[in-house]
N, C-alpha and C positions, 0 to 999 in steps of 0.2 A: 426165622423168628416167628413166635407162635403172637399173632395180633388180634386184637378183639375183634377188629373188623381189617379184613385185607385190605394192602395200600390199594387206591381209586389206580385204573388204569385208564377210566375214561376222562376226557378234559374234561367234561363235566359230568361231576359227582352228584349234582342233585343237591336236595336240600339238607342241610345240617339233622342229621337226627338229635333230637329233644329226651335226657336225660331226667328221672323224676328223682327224688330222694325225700330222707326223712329222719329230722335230727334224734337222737339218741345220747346225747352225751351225760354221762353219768358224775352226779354231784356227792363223792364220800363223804362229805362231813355232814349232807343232810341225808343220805341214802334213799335219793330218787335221781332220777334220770329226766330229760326233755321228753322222751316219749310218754312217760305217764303223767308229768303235767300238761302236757297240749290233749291227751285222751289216746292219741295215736296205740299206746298197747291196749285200749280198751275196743277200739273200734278199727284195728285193720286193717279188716276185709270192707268195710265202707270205703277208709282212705283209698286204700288201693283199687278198687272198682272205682274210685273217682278220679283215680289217675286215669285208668285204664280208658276212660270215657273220654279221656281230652285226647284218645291215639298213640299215649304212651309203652311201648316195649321195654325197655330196660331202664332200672332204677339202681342207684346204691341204697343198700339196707343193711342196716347192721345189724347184726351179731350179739347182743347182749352179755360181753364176757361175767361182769358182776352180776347178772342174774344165774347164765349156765350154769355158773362152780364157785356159790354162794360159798362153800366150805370148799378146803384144800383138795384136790384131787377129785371131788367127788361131782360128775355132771351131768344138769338138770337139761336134757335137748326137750324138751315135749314142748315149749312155746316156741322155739324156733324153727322144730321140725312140724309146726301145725301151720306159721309162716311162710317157709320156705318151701314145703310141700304144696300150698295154697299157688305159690308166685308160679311152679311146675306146671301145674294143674292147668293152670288160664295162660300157660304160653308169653311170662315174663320170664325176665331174661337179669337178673340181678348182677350187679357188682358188690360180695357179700366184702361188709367194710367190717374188720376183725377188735379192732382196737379204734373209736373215735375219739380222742385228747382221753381226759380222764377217767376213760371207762374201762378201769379193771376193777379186781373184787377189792371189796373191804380189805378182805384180810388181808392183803398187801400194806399194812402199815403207813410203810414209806413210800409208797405209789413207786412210780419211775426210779428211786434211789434205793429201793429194798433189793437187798442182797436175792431175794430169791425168785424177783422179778424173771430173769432169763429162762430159769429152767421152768418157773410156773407157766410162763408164756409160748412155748414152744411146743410145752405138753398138750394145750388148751387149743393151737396151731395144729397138731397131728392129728387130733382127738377130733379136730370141727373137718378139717380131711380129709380122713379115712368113713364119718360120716356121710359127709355130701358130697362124695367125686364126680357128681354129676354137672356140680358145676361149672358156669362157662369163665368168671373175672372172680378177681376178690381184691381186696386192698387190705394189707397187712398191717398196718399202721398208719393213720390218720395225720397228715401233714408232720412228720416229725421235725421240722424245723421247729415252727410256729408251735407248736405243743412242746415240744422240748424247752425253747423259749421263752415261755411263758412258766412253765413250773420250775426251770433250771436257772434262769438268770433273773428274771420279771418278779420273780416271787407273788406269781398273781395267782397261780394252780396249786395248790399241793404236790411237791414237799416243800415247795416256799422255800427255793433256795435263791442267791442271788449270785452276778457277778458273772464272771467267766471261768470262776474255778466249779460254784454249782452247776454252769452249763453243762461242762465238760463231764461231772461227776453224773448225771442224767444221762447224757448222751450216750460215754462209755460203757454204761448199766445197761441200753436198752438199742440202739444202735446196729450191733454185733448179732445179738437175738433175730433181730428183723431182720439181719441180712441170711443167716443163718434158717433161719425159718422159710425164705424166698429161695431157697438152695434147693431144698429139703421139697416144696410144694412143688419141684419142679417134677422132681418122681413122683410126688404123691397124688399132682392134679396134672398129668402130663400132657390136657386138652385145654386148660386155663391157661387166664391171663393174668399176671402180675400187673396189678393196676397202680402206680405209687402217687402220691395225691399232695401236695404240697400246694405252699402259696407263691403265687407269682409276681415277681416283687422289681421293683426300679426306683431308686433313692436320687434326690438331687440335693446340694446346697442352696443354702440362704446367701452367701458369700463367702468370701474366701478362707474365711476363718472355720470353716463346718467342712471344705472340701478333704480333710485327712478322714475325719469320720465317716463322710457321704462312702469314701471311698472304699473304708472298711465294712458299713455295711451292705455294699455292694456286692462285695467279697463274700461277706459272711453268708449271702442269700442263697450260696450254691455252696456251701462246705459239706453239708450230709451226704447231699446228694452225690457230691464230685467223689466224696468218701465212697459210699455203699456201691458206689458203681465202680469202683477201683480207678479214676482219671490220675493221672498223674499230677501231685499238687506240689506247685513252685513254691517253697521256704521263702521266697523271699515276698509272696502274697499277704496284703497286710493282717487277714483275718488269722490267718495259714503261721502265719510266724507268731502272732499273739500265742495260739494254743501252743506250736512247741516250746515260747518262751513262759507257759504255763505250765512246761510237763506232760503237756496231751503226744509225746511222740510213740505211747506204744500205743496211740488210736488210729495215730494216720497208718499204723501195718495191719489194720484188722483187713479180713479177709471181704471179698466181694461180696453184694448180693448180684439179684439179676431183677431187670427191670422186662416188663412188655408193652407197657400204655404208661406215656408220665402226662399225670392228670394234673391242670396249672386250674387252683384256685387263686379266682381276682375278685379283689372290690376296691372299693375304691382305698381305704385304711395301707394298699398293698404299697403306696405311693407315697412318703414321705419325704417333707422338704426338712433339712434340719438345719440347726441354727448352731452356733459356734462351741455351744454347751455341751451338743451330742444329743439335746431333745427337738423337738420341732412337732410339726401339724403333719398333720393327716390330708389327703386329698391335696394337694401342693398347688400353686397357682399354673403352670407348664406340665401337666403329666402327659406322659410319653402313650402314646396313642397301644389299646391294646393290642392290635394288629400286630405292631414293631416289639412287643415282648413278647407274644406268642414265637415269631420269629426268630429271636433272641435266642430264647429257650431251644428252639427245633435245631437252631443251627450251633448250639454247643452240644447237644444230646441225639442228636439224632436217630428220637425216637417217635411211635407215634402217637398224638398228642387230642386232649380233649379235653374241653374248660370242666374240670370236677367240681367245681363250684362258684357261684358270682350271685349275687342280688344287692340291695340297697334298701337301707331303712326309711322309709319313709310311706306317704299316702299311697295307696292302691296304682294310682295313676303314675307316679313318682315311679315306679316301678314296673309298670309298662313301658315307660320312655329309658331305661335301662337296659332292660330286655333289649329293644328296639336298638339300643346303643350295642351292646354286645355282642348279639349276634352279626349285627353288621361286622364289626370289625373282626369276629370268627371268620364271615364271608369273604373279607379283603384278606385273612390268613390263607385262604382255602385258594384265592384267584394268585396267590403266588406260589401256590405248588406245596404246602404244606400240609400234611397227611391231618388232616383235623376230623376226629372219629366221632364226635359228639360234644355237645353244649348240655350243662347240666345247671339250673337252677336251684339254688339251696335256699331252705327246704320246700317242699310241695305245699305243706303246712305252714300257717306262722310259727315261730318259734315261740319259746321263752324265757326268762330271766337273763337274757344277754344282754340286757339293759345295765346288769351288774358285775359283769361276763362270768357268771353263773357262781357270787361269791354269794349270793341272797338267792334263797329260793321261797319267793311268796306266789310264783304261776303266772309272775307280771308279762302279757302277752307282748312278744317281738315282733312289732309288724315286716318282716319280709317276707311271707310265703305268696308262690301263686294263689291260695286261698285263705282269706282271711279268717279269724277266728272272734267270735263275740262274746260276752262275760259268761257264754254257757258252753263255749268249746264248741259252738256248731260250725262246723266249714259253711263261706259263705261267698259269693261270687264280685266281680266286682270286674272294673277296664284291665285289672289284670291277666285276670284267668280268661280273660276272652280275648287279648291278645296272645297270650300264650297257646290256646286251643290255635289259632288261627296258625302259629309258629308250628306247631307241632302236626298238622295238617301239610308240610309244608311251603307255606307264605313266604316268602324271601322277608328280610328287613323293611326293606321298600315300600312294601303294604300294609308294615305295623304302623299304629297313628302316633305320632310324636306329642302328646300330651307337653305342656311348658308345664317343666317342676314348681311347686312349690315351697315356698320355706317349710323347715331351713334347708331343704335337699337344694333349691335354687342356689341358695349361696356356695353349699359345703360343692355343690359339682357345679359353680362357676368355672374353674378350669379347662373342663372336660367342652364349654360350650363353643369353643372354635372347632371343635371335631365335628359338631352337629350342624353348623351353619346351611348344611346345605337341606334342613329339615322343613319340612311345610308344618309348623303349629299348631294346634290347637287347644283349646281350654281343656282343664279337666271336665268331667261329667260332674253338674252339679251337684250329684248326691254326695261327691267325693270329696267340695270343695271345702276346706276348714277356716273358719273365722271366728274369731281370730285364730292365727295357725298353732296349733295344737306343739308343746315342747317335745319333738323326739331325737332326744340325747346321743351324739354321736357317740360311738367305742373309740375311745383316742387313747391309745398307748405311748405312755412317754418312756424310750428305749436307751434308756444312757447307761453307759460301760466308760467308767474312770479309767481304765488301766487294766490290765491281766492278774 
């Protein structure tokens, strides 16, 4: 198996390498992307030397499909070959991310449901390829559950379909392509890694009345995946028999892809409790410690594994005692034998408009990056980035400072706080303290499916 990083032969592996990144997600209906409202395409080589300052090596960075191949067939490489030549040049080491959620071209009408999605996409896949075969990872499609999800049943993304017949009708569209594609890169980057980046996910009940549903979405959290890697799927699984009782049976025969790193994006959103209805809250009062779902995941895939994304919204500090949580519980993944290749915090920057998850675009700044961003886009430093510098230096968990959250992060990771018990305290830095606590709006998805 070709691995980003060989499995560890020594008991100990050392410290978790520190992944950078940098959002890009592209908004069709206003035709701008995250990267140009945080500044990030205007000042790259600043971000990136500022990564590169905290000891950072390899990052995901994407690919700008809607920029590339603005017009059908026709592709514009000069800003990402003055990028990716740059990242060459200084001795990073990218995981080029090809598709993140909504970022293909305009002229895709129907986004994920237009008919000439697959072939557009494959083309645009061989074409970035046969350019860069120097590279070393790539990720061919950005979390397709949770993206598919969202524009296929949630009707939150574009094409705003709903239900589980639009699920299906997205999936089928683009699914096949990407496995197709991960085929194809095998010849074509025969030194790469196939990075596949999804979210990591474990569902409980509210009571008994929520326990059919809990159980279906439990089910549902691994259907792509169990799909594109060819697993054998039991008909009588509850998510598994919805689709055939939907008509999805000439999807469960699509052909395999091939996987080589499966990258598990967590936050806390990944963790719902639901209630009888099929909705429920976010962040649950008992979530299942991440250690035990890294696990989960390793030991139904057996493949090897690397957190592709994790942060939390909130104050600077709020976010160093995250950190601080995460990698721990990478650490406790890593002392049970499980090949864990890196920890990546998303994004390096603050994000934006994911306050509205990205259905408004007025630049509204997202406070999760290791560097904060202020009303003039300057990066700016804070108890985060200097926990993070310290993590990326090598620091175990051990000697990051466990900052006490503040609201509302205190309340929303109440749950998470008997994992931490064994943490020694301290105040935020008063620069950081907010008073009264400032409103930051959690993302809460309410995910109900009536019936097939």
């Amino acid at each position: 198996m070709r691995a980003l990083i060989p499995p560890p032969t020594d008991p100990d592996p050392g410290p978790i390498e520190l992944i950078g990144a940098f959002e890009s997600t592209y908004q069709p209906a206003h035709d701008v992307d995250v990267a140009e409202t945080t500044g990030h395409a205007r000042v790259w080589r600043d971000d990136i030397e500022l990564l590169r300052s905290c000891g950072i090596r390899r990052l995901r960075y994407p690919v700008r499909w809607h920029r590339v191949e603005a017009e059908p067939g026709s592709f514009d490489w000069a800003a990402t070959d003055a990028v990716l030549g740059h990242l060459r040049d200084t001795g990073m080491a990218p995981i080029v991310d090809l598709v993140h959620h909504t970022s293909y071209p305009r002229w895709l009408d129907a986004g994920f449901a237009d008919p000439r999605f697959s072939a557009s996409y494959l083309r645009y896949v061989e074409a970035f390829a046969r350019r860069y075969p120097w590279v070393e990872a790539y990720t061919l499609f950005n979390e397709p559950f949770a993206t598919l999800l969202l524009c296929g049943h949630e009707a939150i993304w574009p094409p705003y379909l709903r239900g589980l017949e639009g699920f299906l009708r997205v999936v089928t569209n683009v699914l096949p392509a990407v496995a197709e594609a991960s085929r194809a890169c095998r010849d074509l980057l025969p030194r790469a890694s196939h990075v596949y980046v999804d979210t990591c996910e474990r569902h409980s009940a509210s009571g008994p009345r929520a326990e059919a549903f809990t159980a279906l979405a439990n089910d549902r959290r691994f259907f792509l995946l169990d799909l594109f890697l060819g697993h054998p799927l039991d008909l009588d699984r509850p998510f598994v028999a919805q689709v055939v009782a939907a008509g999805g049976d000439e999807l469960l025969g699509m052909a395999p892809g091939h996987v080589d790193v499966l990258g598990l994006d967590y936050y806390a959103h990944c963790q719902w409790q639901f209630d009888e209805d099929g909705g429920g809250i976010t962040a649950g009062p008992r979530p299942v410690p991440l250690a035990d779902l890294i696990e989960e995941y390793w030991q139904r895939y057996r493949l090897p594994c690397l957190i592709g994304e994790t942060n939390v919204r909130g104050q600077p500090s709020d976010r160093a005692s995250w950190l601080k949580y995460t990698l721990e519980q990478c650490e406790v993944a890593r002392a049970r034998g499980i090949p864990l290749h890196g920890y990546c915090w998303f994004p390096f920057v603050d994000s934006s408009d994911w306050d509205s998850l990205l259905a408004r675009c007025t630049g509204a700044i997202d406070p999760v990056g290791v560097y904060w961003l202020d009303d003039d886009l300057a990066r700016r430093t804070s108890s985060m980035s200097a926990s993070y510098r310290l993590a990326a230096a090598g620091a175990p968990s051990s000697e990051l400072p466990a900052y006490r959250f503040q609201a509302p992060v205190r309340d929303w990771l109440s749950g998470w706080l008997p994992q931490m018990a064994h943490w020694e305290w301290v105040d935020p830095p008063v620069s950081e303290v907010v008073e009264p606590p400032q409103s930051l709006e959690r993302i809460e998805l309410r995910v109900v499916e009536k019936g097939p």
